[in-house]
VEXGUTI-251169 format. One record per residue: residue number from 1; residue in three letters; chain; x, y, z of N, C-alpha, C in turn. Coordinates in pm, 1 decimal, padded with zeros to 6 digits. Layout:
<atoms>
- nr,rest,kette,nxx,nyy,nzz,caxx,cayy,cazz,cxx,cyy,czz
- NUM,ALA,A,X,Y,Z,X,Y,Z,X,Y,Z
...
</atoms>
This chain:
<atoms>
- nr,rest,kette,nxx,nyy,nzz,caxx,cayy,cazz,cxx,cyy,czz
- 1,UNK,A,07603.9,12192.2,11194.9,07704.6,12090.4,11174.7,07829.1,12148.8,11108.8
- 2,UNK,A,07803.1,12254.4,11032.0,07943.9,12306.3,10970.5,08030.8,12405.5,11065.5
- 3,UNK,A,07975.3,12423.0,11158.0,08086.1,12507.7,11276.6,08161.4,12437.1,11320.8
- 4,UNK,A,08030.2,12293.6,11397.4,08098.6,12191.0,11499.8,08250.9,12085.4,11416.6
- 5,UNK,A,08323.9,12135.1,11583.1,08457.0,12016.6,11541.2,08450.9,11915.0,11611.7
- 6,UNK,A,08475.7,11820.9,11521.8,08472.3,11648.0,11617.5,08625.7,11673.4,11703.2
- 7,UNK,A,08631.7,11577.4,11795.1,08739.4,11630.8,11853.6,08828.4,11487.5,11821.1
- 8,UNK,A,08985.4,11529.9,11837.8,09081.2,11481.3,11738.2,09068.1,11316.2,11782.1
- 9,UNK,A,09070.5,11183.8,11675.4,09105.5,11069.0,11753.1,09265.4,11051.0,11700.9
- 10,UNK,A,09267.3,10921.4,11742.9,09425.2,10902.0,11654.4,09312.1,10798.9,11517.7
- 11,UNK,A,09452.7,10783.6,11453.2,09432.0,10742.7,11291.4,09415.7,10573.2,11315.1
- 12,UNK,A,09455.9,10526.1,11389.4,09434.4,10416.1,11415.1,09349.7,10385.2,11563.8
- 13,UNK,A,09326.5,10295.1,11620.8,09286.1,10252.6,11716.1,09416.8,10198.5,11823.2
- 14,UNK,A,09441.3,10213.4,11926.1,09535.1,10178.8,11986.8,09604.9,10003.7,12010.9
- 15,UNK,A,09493.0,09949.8,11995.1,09495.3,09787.1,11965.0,09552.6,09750.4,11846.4
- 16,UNK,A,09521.3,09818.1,11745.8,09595.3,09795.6,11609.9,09750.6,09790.9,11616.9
- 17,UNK,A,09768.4,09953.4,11680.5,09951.5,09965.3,11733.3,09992.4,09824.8,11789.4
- 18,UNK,A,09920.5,09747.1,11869.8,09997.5,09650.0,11973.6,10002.6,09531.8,11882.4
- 19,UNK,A,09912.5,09524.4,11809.6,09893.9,09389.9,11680.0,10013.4,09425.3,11626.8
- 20,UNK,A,10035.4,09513.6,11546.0,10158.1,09554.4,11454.5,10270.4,09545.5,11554.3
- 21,UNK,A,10312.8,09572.6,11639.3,10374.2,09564.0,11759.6,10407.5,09430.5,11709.8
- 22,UNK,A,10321.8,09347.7,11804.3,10323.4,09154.4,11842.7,10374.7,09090.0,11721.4
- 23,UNK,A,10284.9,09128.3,11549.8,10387.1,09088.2,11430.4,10498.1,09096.5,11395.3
- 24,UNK,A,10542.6,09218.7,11415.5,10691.9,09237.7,11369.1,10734.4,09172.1,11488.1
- 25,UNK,A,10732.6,09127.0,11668.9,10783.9,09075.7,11722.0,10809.2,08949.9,11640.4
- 26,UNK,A,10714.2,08857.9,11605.4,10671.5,08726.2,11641.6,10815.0,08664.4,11481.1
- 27,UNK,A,10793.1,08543.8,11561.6,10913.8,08441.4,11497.3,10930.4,08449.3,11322.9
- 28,UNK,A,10795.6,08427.4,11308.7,10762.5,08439.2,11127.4,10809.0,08542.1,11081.8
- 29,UNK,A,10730.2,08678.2,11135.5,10820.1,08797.9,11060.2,10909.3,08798.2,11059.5
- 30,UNK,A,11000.5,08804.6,11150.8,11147.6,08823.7,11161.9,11230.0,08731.0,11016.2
- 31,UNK,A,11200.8,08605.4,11043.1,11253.7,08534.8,11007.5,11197.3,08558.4,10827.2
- 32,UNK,A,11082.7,08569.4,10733.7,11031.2,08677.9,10649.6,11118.7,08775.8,10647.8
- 33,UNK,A,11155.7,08891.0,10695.8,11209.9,09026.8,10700.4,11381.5,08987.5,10697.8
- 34,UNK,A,11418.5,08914.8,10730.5,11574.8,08880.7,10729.3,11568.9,08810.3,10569.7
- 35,UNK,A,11534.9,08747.6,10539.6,11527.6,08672.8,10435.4,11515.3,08743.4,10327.1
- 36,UNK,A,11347.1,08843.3,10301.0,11418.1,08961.6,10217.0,11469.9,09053.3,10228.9
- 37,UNK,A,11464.6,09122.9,10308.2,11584.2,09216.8,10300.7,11701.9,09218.0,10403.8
- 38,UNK,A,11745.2,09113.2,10452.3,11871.9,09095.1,10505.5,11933.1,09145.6,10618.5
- 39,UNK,A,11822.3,09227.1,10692.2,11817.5,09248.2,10790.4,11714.4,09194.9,10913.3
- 40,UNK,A,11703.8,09252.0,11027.1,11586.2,09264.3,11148.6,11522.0,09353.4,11168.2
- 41,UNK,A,11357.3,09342.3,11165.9,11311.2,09454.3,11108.6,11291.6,09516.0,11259.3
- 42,UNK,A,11276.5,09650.3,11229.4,11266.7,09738.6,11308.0,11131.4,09766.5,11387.2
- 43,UNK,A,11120.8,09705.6,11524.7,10958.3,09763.2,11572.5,10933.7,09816.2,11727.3
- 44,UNK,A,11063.1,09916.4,11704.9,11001.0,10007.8,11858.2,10922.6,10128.6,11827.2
- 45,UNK,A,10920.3,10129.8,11670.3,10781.5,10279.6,11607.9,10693.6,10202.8,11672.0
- 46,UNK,A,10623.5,10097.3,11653.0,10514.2,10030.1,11674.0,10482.6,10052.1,11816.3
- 47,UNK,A,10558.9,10040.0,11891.2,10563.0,10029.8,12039.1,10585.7,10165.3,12087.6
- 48,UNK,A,10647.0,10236.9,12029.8,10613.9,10395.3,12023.5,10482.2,10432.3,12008.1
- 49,UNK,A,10422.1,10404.8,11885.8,10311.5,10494.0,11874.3,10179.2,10428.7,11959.1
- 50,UNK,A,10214.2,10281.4,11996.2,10100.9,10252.1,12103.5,10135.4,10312.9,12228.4
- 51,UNK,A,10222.8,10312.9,12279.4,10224.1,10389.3,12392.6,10180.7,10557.8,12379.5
- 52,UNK,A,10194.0,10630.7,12297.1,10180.4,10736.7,12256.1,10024.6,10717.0,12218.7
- 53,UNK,A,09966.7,10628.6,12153.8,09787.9,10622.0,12171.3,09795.7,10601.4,12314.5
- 54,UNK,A,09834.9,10511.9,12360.7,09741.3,10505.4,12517.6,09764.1,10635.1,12601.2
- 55,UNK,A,09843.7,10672.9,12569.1,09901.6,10835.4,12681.3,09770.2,10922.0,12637.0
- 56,UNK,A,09757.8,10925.2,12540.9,09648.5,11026.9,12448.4,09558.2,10993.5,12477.0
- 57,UNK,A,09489.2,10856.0,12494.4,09361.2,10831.8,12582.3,09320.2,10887.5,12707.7
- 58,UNK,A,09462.8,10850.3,12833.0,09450.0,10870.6,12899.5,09466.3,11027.1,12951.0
- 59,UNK,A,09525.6,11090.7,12875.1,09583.5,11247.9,12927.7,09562.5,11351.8,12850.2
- 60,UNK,A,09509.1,11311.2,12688.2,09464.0,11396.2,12591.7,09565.1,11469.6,12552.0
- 61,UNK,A,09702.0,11412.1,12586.0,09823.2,11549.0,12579.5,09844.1,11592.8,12416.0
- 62,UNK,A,09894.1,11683.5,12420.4,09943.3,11748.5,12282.5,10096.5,11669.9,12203.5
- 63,UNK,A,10150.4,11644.2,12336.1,10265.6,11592.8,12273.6,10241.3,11405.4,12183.3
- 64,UNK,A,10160.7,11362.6,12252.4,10141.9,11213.3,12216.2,10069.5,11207.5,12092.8
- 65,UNK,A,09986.2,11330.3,12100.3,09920.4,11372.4,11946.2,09959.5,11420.1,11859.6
- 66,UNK,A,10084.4,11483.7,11850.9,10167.2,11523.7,11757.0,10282.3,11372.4,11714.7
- 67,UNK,A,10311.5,11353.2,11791.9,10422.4,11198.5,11812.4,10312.6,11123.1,11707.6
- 68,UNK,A,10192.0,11065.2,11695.3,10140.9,11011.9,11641.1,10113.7,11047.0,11488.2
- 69,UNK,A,10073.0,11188.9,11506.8,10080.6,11273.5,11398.2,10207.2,11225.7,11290.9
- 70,UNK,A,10315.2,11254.2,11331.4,10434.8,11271.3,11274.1,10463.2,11120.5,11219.9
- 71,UNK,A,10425.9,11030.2,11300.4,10461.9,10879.3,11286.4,10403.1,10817.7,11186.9
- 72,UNK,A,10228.7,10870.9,11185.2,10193.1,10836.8,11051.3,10163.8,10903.2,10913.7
- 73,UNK,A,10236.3,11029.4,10964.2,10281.6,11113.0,10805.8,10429.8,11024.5,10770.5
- 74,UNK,A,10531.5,10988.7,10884.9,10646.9,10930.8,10797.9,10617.8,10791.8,10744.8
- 75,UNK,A,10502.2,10729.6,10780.0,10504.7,10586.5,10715.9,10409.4,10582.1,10597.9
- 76,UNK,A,10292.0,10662.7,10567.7,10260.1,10688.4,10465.3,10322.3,10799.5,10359.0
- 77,UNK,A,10454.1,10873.1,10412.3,10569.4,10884.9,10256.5,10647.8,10775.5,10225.6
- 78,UNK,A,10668.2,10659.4,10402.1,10744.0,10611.0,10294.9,10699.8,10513.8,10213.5
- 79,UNK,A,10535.1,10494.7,10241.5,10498.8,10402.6,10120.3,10517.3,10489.4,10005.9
- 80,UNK,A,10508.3,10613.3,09983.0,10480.2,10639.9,09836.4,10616.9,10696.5,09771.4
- 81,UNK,A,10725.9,10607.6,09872.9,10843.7,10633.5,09770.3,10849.1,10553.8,09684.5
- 82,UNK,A,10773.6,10408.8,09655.9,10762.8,10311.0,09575.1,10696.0,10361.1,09462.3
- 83,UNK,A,10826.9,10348.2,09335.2,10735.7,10364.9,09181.0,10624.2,10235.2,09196.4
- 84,UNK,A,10550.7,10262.3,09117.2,10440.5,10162.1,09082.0,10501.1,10102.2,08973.7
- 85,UNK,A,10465.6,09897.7,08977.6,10519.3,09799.3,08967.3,10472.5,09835.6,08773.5
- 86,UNK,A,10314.6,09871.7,08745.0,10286.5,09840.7,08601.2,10270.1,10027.6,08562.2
- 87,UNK,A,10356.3,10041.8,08436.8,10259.3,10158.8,08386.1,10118.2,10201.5,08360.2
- 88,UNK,A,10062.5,10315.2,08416.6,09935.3,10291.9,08401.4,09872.8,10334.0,08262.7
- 89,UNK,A,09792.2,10317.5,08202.5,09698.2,10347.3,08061.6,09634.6,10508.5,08047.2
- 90,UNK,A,09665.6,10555.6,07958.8,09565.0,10724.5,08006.8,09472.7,10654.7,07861.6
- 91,UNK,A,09467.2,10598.7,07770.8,09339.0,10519.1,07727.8,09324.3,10337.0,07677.6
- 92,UNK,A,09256.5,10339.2,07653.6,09267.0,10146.1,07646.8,09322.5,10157.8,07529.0
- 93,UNK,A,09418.7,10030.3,07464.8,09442.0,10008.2,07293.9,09330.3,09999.4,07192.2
- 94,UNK,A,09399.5,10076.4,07058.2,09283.5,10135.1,07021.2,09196.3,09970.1,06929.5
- 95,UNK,A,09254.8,09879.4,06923.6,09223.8,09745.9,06972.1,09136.4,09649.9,07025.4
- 96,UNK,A,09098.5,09688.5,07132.3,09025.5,09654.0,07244.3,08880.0,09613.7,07242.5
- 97,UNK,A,08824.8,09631.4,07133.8,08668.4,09635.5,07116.8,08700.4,09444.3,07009.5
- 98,UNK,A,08821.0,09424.7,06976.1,08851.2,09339.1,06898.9,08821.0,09154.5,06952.2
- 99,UNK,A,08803.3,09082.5,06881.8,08821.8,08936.3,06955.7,08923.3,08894.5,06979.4
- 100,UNK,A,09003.0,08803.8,07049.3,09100.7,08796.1,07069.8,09121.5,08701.5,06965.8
- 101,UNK,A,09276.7,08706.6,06893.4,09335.2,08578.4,06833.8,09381.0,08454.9,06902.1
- 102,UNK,A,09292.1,08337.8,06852.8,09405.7,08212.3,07031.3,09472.8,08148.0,06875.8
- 103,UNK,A,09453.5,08195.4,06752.0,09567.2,08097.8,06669.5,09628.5,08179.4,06668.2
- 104,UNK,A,09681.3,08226.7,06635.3,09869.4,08344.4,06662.5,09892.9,08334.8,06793.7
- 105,UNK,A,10031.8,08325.5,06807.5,10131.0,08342.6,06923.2,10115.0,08472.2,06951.8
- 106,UNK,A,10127.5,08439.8,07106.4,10148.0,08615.7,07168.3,10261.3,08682.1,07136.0
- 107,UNK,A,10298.6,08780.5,07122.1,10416.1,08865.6,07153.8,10456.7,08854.0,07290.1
- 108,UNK,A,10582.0,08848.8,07358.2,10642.1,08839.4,07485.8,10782.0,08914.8,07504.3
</atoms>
């Protein structure tokens, strides 16, 4: 088992592409996506990379596997250009083992 290579799939399933596809088409998103951010959102990647799965089904090519490749290395950086919303803890307050006070006001 440690020689053998599975041979490559894509990262998604090709049905998934056409779902994501059909959402960003459909009336709600749009109308969602204009609202916050003030534009129309963008979905010929979507329709890109399903066509680029189905080519790869059908033809195994190198190019549709790289196209896919590339498509979902750029959408998982650009999730992680987002700072994270809460700082995280490197230990709990030293606190914590304590009962809580409900007669004192919180701090805010």
């Amino acid at each position: 088992m440690a020689g053998s290579t599975l041979p490559w799939r894509p990262p998604r399933v090709c049905d998934a592409y056409w779902s994501e596809f059909r959402h960003c088409k459909s009336l709600r998103h749009r109308f969602h996506h204009y609202y916050t951010y003030g534009t129309s959102p963008l979905c010929e990647q979507w329709k890109e990379d399903y066509d680029a799965c189905k080519e790869w089904e059908r033809t195994q090519s190198t190019h549709a596997k790289d196209c896919l490749q590339k498509s979902e290395r750029n959408r998982v950086s650009e999730q992680r250009k987002f700072t994270p919303v809460w700082e995280l803890r490197q230990s709990p307050p030293p606190d914590w083992h304590m009962p809580l006070n409900q007669d004192r006001p919180q701090d805010s």
